[in-house]
Residue, then its C-alpha position, 0 to 999 in steps of 0.5 A: x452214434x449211427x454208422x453214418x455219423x461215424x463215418x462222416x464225423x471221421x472225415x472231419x465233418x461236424x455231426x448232428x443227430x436229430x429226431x427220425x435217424x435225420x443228421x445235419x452234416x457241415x464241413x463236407x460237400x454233399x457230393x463228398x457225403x454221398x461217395x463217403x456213404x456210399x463206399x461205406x455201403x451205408x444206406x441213405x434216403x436223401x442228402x440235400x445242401x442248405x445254404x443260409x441266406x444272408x439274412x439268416x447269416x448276419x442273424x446268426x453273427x450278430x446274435x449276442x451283439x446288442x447297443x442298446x439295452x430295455x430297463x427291466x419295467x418297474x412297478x407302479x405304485x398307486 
């Protein structure tokens, strides 16, 4: 785990490392991210909030929600 997450993961964030040192951070304001960094002396290049649309929201909601149901498509015989 990089310090960053350590640091941020103890404040009761949800920590996500990615590829290239990148993290997904959520249960914190940015603004909280940026002062925990900081009193850290935990060096960053960039923090930048993402809100999801609504769209984005209700997909993820109702993923697993379905009403209806494709039969698996059968073989013809000729």
């Amino acid at each position: 785990m990089s310090p960053a997450a350590a640091v941020l993961s103890a404040a009761g964030a949800a920590v996500a490392e990615a590829s290239g040192g990148s993290l997904t951070v959520s249960g914190l304001a940015a603004e909280q991210i940026v002062s925990l960094l900081a009193a850290g002396r935990i060096p960053f290049s960039e923090v930048s909030a993402h809100h999801a649309t609504l769209e984005e929201a209700y997909m993820e909601l109702t993923r697993d929600v379905v009403d209806y149901r494709a039969e698996a498509a059968r073989a013809v015989a000729r």
